[in-house]
C-alpha positions as CSV (number, residue, x, y, z in Angstrom):
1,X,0.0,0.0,0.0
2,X,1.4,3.5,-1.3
3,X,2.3,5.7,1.8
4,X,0.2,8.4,3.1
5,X,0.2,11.4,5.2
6,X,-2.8,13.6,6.3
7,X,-6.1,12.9,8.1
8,X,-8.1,10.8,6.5
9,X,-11.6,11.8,7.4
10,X,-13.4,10.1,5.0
11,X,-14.2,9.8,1.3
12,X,-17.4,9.2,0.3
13,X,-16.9,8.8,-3.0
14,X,-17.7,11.2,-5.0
15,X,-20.3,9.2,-7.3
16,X,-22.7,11.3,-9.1
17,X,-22.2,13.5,-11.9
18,X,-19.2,15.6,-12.7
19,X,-20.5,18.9,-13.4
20,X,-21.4,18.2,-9.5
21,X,-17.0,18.5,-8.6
22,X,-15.5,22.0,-7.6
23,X,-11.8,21.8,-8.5
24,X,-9.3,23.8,-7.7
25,X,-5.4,24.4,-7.4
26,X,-2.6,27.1,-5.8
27,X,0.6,26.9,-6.3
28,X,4.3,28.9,-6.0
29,X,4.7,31.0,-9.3
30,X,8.3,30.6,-8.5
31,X,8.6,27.0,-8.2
32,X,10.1,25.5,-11.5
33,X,7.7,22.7,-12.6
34,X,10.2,21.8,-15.5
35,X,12.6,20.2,-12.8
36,X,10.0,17.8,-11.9
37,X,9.9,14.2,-13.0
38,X,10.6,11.8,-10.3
39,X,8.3,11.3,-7.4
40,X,7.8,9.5,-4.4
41,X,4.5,9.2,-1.8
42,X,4.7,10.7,1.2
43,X,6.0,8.6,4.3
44,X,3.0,7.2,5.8
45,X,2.0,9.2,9.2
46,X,-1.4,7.8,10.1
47,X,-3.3,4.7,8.7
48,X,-6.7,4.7,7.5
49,X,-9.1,4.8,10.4
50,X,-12.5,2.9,10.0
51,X,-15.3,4.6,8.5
52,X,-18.1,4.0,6.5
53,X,-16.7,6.1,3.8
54,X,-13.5,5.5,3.0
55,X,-11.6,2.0,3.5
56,X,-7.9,0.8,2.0
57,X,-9.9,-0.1,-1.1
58,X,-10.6,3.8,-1.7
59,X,-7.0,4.5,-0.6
60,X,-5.6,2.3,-3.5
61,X,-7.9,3.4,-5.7
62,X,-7.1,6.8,-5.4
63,X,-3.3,6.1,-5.3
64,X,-3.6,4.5,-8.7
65,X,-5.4,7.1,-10.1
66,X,-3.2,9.6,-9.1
67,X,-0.1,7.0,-10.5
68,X,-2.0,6.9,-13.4
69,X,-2.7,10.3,-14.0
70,X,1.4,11.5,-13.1
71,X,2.8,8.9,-15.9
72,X,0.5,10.5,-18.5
73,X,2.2,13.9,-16.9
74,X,5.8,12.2,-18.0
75,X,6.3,11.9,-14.4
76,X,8.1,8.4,-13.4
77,X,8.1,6.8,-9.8
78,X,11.2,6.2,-8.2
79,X,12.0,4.6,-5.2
80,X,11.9,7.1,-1.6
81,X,15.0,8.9,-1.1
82,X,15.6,9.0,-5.4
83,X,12.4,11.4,-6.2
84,X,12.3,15.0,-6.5
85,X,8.6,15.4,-6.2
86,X,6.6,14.1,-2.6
87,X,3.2,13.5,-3.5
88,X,0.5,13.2,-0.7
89,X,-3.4,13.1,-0.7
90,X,-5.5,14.7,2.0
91,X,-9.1,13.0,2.6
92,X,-11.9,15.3,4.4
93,X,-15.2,14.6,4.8
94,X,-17.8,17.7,6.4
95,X,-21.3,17.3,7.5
96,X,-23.2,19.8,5.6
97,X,-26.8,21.3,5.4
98,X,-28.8,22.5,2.7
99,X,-31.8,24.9,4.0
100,X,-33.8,25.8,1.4
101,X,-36.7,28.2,2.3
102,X,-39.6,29.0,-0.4
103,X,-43.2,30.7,-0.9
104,X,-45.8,27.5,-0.2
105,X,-49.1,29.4,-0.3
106,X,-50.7,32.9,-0.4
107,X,-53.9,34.0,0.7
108,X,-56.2,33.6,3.7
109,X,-54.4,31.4,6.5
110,X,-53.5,31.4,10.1
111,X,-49.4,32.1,9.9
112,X,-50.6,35.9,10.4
113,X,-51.6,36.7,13.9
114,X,-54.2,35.3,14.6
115,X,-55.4,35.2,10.8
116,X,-55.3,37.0,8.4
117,X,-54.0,37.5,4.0
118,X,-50.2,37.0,3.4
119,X,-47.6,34.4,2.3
120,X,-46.5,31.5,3.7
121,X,-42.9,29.6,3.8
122,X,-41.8,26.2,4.0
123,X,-38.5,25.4,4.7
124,X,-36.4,22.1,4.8
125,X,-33.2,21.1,5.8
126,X,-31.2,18.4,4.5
127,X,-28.4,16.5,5.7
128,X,-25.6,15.7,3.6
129,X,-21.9,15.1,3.3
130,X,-19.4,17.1,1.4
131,X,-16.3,15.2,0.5
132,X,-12.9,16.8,-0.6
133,X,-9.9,15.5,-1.9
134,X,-6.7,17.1,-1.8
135,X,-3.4,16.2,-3.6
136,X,-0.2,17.9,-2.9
137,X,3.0,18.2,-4.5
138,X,6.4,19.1,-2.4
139,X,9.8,19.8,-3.2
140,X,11.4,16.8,-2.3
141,X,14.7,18.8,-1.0
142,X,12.9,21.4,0.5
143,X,10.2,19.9,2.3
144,X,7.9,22.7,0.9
145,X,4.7,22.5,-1.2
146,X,4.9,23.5,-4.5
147,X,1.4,22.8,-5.9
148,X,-1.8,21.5,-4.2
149,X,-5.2,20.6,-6.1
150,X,-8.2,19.8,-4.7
151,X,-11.6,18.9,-5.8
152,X,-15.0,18.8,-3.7
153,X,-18.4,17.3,-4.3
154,X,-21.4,16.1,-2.5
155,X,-20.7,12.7,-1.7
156,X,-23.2,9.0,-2.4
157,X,-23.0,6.0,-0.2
158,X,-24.3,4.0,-2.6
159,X,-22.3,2.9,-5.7
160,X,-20.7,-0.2,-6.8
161,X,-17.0,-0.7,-6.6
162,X,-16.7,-0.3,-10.3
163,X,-18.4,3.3,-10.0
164,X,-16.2,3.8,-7.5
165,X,-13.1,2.9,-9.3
166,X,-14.6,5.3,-12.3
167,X,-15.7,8.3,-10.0
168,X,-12.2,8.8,-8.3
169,X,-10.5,8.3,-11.6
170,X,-12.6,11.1,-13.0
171,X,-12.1,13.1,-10.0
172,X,-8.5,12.6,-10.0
173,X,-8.4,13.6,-13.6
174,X,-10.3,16.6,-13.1
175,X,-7.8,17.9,-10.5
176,X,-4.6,17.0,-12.6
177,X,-5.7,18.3,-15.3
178,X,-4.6,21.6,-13.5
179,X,-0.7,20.2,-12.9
180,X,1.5,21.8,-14.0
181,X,-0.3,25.1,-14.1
182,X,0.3,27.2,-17.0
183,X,2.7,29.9,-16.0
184,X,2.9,33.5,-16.9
């Protein structure tokens, strides 16, 4: 199993549509992405704590992906202590709510005191979890990030492994398609 570093809050897996993804990246404008080419994970700090979410299945998954996605970047990995790149993945999940209020009825009713001609609301609230996935690039002699992507989504519980597999692959894709940035 690749090595890993960061909390590992979850993953739900981010199974649904794409246009659903928020992706993102920062980096240092002064970092020289040309010198890049060798990487290594990330020594291992914490192991994957149980969770209904996320599992070593969803580790590997997202470790190949983001193998994957580096080779097509002409990116090769290298044993630790030979790289030039540290790669490591972040994996947060946040309890979120989505209140959505909205005119139900106008006329005659009892919301005015005690009765009376106006509008009434209806509002629900809705329970839901927000994954994000973070992958960060550091200099390998410095220590110090270079480049970090990150994607979020409203995450499903229920998908097979095989929509799993092609969700994080997508998701993965989406936030390297950002590495390297194009610099001014």
């Amino acid at each position: 199993m690749a090595k890993w570093i960061g909390l590992v809050m979850g993953l739900a897996l981010m199974v649904g549509c794409a246009s659903g993804v928020r992706v993102d990246n920062d980096y240092d404008p002064q970092a020289d992405f040309t010198n890049f080419k060798l990487y290594a994970w990330y020594p291992a700090k914490q192991s994957v704590p149980p969770d209904a979410y996320v599992s070593e299945l969803v580790v590997e998954r997202i470790e190949r992906a983001v193998n994957d996605q580096l080779m097509l970047k002409g990116m090769q990995s290298v044993p630790a202590g030979k790289e030039q790149v540290q790669v490591r993945v972040y994996l947060v999940i946040e309890d979120k709510l989505d209140v959505q209020t909205w005119n139900a009825s106008y006329g005659y009713h009892r919301y005015n005191d005690p009765w009376g001609w106006g509008m009434g609301t209806e509002t629900t609230v809705r329970q839901y979890k927000q994954g994000t996935l973070i992958v960060d690039m550091l200099n390998a002699q410095t220590g110090r990030l270079f480049w970090r992507g990150t994607a979020e989504s409203r995450l499903r519980r229920d998908s097979t492994p095989q929509e799993r597999e092609a969700r994080i692959r997508e998701v993965v894709a989406a936030i390297m398609t950002q590495y390297p940035p194009a610099q001014k």
